[in-house]
C-alpha positions as CSV (number, residue, x, y, z in Angstrom):
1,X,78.0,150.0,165.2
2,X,73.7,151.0,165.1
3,X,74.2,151.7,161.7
4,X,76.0,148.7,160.7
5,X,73.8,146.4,163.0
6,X,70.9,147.8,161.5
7,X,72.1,147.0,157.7
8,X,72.9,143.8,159.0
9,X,69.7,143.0,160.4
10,X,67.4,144.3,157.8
11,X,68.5,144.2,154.0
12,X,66.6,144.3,151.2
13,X,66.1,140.8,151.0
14,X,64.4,140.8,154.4
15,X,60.8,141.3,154.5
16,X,58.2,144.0,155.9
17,X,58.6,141.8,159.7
18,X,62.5,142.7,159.9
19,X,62.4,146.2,158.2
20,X,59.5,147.2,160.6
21,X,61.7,145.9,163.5
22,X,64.9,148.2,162.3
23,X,62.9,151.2,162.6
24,X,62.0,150.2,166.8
25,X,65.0,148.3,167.6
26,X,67.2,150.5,165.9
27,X,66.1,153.6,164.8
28,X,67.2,157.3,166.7
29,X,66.1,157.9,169.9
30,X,65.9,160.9,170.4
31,X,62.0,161.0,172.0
32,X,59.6,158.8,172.5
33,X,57.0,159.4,169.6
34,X,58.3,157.1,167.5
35,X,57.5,154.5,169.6
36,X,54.2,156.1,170.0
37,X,53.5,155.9,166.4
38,X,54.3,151.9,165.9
39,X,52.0,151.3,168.4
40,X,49.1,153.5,167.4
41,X,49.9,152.3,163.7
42,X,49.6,148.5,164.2
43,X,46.1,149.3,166.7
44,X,44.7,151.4,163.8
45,X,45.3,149.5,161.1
46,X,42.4,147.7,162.1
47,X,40.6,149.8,160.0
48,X,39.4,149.6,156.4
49,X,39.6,153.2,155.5
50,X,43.7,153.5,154.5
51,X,43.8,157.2,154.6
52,X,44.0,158.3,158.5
53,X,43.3,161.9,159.4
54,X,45.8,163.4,162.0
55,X,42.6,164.0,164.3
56,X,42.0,160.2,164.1
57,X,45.7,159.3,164.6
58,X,46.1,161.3,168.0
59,X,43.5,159.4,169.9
60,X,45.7,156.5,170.2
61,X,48.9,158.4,170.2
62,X,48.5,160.7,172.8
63,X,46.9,157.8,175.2
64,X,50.4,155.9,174.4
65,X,52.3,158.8,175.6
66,X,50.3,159.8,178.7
67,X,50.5,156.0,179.7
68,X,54.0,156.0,179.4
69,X,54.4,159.4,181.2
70,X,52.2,158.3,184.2
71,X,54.7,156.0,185.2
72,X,58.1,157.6,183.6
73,X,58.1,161.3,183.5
74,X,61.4,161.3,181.1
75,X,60.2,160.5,177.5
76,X,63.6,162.4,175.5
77,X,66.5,164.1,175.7
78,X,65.3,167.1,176.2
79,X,64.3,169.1,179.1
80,X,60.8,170.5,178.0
81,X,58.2,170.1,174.9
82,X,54.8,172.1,175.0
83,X,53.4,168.1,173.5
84,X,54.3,166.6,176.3
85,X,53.1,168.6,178.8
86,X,50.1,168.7,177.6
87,X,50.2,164.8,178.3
88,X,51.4,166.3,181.6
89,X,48.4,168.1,182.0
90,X,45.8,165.3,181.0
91,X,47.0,163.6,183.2
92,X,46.6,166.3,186.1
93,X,43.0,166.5,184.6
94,X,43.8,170.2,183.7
95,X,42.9,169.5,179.5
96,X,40.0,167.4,178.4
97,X,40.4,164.9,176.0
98,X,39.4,166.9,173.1
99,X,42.2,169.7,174.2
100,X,44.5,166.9,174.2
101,X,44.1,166.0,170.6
102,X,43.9,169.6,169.2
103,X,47.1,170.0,170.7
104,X,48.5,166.2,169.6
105,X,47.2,167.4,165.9
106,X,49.1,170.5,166.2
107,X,52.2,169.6,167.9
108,X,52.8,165.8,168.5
109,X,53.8,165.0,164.4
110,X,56.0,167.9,163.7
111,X,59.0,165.5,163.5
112,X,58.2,162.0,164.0
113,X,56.0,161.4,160.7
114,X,59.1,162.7,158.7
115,X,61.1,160.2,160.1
116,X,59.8,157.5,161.3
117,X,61.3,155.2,158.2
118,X,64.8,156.4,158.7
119,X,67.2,154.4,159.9
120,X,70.7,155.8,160.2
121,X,71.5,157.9,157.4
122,X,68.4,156.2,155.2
123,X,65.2,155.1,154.7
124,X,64.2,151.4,155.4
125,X,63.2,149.5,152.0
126,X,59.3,149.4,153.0
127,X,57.1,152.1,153.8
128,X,54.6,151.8,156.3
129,X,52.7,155.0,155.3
130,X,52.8,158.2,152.7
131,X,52.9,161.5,154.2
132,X,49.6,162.8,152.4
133,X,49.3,165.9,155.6
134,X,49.1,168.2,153.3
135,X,47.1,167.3,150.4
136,X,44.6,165.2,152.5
137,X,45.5,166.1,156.0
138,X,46.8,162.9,157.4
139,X,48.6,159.5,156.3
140,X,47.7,156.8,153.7
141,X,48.6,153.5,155.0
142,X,50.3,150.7,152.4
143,X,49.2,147.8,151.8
144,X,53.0,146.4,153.7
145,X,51.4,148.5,157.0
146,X,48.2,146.8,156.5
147,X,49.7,142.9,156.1
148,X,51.5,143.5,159.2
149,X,48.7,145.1,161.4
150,X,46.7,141.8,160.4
151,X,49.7,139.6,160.3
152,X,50.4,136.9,162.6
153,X,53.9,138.8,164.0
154,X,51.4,142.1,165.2
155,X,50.7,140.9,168.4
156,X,54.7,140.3,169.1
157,X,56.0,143.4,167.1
158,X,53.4,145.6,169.7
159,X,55.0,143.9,172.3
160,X,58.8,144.7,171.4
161,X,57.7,147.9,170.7
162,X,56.8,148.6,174.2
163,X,59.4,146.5,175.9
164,X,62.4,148.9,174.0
165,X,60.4,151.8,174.7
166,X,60.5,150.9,178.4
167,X,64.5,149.9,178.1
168,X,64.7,153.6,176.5
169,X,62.8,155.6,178.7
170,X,65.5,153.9,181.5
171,X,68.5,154.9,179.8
172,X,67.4,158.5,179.0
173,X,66.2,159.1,183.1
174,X,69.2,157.0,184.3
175,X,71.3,159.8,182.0
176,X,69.9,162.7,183.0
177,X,70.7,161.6,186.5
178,X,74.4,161.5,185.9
179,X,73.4,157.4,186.2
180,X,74.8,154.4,184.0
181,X,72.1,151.7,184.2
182,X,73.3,148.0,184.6
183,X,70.5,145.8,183.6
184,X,69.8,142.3,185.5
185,X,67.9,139.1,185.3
186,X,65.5,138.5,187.4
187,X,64.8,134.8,186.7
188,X,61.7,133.6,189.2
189,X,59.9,136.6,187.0
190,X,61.4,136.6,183.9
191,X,61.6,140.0,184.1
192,X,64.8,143.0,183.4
193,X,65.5,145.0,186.4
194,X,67.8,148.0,186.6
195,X,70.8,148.0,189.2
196,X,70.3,151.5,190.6
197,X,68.9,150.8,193.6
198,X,67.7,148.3,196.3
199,X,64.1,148.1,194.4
200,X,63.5,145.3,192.6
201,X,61.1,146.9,190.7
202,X,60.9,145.7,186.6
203,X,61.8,147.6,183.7
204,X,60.4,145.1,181.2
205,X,59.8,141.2,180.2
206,X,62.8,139.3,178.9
207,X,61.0,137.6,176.6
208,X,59.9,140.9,174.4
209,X,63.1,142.7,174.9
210,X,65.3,139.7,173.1
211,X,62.6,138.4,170.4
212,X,63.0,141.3,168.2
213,X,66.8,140.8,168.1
214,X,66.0,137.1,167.2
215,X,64.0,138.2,164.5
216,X,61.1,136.4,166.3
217,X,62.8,132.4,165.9
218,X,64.1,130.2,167.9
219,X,68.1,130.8,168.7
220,X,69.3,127.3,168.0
221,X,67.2,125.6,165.4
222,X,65.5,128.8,163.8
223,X,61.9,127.9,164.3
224,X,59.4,130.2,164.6
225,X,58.3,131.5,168.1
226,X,56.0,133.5,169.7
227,X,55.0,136.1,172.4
228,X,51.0,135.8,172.0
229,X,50.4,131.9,171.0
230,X,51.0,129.4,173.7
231,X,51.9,126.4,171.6
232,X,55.1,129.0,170.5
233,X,56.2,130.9,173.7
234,X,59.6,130.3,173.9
235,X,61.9,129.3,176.9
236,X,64.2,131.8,178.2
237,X,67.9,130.0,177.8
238,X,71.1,130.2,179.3
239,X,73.7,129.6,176.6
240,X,76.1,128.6,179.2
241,X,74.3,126.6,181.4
242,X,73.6,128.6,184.9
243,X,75.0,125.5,186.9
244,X,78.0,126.5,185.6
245,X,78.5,128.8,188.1
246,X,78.3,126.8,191.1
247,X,81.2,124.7,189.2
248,X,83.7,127.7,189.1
249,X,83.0,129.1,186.2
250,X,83.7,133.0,187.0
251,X,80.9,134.4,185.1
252,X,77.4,136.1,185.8
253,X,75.4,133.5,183.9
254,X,72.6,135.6,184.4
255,X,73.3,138.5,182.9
256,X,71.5,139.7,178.9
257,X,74.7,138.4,177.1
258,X,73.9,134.8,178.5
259,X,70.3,135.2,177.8
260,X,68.7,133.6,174.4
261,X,64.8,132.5,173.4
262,X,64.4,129.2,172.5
263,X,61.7,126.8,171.5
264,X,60.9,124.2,174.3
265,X,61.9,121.3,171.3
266,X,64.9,122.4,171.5
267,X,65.7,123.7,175.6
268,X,63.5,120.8,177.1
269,X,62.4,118.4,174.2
270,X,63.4,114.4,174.2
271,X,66.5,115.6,172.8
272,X,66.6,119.0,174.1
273,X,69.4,121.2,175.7
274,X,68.9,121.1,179.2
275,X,72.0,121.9,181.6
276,X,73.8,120.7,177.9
277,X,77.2,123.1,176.6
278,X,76.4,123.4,173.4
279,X,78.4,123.3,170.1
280,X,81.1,125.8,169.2
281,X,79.9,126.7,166.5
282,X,76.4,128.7,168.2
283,X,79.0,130.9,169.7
284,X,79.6,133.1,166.6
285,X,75.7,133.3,166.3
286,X,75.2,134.5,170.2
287,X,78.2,137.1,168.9
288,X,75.9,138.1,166.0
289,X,72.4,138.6,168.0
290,X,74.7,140.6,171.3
291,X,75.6,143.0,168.5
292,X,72.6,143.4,167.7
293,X,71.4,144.5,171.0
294,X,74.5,146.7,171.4
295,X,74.0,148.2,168.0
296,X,70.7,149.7,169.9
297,X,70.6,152.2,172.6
298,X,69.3,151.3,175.6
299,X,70.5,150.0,178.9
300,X,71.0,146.5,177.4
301,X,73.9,148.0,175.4
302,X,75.8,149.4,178.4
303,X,75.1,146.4,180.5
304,X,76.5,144.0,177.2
305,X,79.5,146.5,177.1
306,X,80.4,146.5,180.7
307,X,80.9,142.8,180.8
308,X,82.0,141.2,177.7
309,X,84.7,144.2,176.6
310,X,83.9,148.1,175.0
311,X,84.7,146.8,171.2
312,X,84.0,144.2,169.0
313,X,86.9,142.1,169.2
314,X,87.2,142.4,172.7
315,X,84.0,140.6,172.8
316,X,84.8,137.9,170.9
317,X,87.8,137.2,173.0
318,X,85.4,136.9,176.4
319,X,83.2,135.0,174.2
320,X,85.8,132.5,173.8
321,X,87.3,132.6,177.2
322,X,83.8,132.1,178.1
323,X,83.4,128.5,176.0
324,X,87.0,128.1,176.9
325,X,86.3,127.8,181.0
326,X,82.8,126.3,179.9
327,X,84.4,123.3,178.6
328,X,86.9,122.6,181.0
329,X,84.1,122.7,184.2
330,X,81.3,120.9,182.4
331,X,80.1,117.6,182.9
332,X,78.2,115.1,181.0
333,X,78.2,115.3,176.8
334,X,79.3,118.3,175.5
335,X,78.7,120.2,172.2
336,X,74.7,120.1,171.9
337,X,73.4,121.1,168.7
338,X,70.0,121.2,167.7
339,X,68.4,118.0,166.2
340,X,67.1,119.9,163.2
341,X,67.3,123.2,162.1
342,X,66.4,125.4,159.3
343,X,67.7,128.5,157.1
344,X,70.3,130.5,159.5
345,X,68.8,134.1,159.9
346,X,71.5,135.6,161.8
């Protein structure tokens, strides 16, 4: 299912936005320096100089991955890597800073520069960079890299980068713990909390972890939102409204599969959604985007799973049940649709 999803959500007609956002959402995880490198590539790109030696490129990459190991110590699949515990050791204040890049130089890019494009069994349609280690001893960025470090989308693609990264490094601690993470909502914050434990501590935002899989737009009437401009920052939605549930309706409104960005036109404007059911017809799109975030592996994909059925058609038929219930409980006008809305994107 990655590989399909992955196909599906990033074709060649797609631009450098959605083919950048394959590579995160849906690319292998097998460690953590993939995630790493987006980040350190959008923050670098700020440059003018296209051609970035390796020394240059491990500043920001190694501070990525010793944040991330401060607070989670699991950042693979594996049990050991000389990299990262020289992260481990920066950290201690054992290595300087200097140490820390010789050793990022030497051992941090063995693997994740090679395939950092592929998705599945291919590459994505855009490259981000050329591998130029060993005729100039670093990367040369493309011009696609550099329109999306200055883009409008950079600020938001940063911040799904972190928020799967987080999601990730979740699933592969939970794993190695014998542990199958169930992922809730915590509305008041807004915020994803694993179901391991009493702590209510957070995992990540709910807005960053869905936008990606919305391709950045607004669920119902495809307009564009945004994590980083204010006029843009979408509402967090329940399809089926959460006062459902006080009407009978024998489902965990709150949980992911529920769970969609909109724009406040459409979940609060004069004509907006509200505590609305909406139209039949959005149910094969909230199919499309939960298949998406199954298609990717992290906790989201168990927790989608574990409710709504282990394969495809399965899913459908909660889906249905779902809108079935829905209708048959709801009050008030039923079948909202969007007053406008533009080009379907998924």
């Amino acid at each position: 299912m990655g590989v399909q999803a992955a196909q599906h959500f990033a074709g060649e007609s797609q631009g450098e936005n959605e083919h950048w956002r394959s590579i995160v959402l849906f690319g292998r995880n097998v460690a953590s320096y993939k995630f790493a490198l987006a980040k350190s590539l959008i923050e670098i790109s700020t440059g003018s100089d296209d051609l970035i030696p390796l020394e240059e490129l491990a500043v920001p990459f190694s501070r990525h991955m010793c944040d991330h190991i401060a607070q989670v110590d699991r950042q693979g699949t594996f049990e050991r890597s000389k990299f990262l515990d020289a992260c481990r050791f920066y950290n201690a204040d054992r290595i300087t800073s200097d140490e820390l890049v010789d050793v990022t130089v030497l051992l941090g890019f063995n693997n994740v520069i090679d395939a950092f494009h592929i998705v599945g069994s291919a590459d994505v349609p855009t490259r981000f960079f050329v591998d130029e280690r060993s005729s100039g001893g670093g990367i040369r960025l493309t011009e696609a890299m550099q329109e999306l470090a200055h883009g409008p989308k950079a600020g938001d693609l940063a911040l799904e980068t972190e928020s799967r990264w987080r999601l990730v490094e979740e699933s592969w601690t939970a794993k190695a713990d014998g542990l199958q993470v169930t992922v809730l909502y915590d509305a008041p914050r807004q915020l994803l909390i694993p179901a391991l434990t009493g702590k209510r501590r957070s995992i990540t935002e709910v807005r960053p972890a869905l936008n990606g899989y919305q391709k950045g737009h607004c669920f119902y009437c495809f307009a564009a939102i945004s994590l980083t401009d204010g006029s843009t920052l979408p509402d967090v939605d329940h399809f089926f409204p959460h006062s459902l549930m006080a009407r009978g309706l024998p489902f965990d409104l709150d949980s992911p599969w529920n769970l969609v960005l909109a724009c406040s036109t459409c979940n609060r404007g004069p004509a907006g959604k509200f505590a609305l059911l909406p139209h039949h017809r959005y149910l094969q799109r909230l199919h499309r985007r939960n298949e998406f975030l199954i298609g990717s592996n992290h906790p989201l994909r168990e927790t989608l799973m574990l409710t709504t059925g282990y394969d495809e058609g399965a899913r459908q038929t909660f889906l249905a049940e779902a809108m079935r219930l829905a209708s048959q409980v709801s009050v008030g006008p039923k079948g909202w649709t969007a007053v406008e809305e533009r080009e379907a994107l998924f």
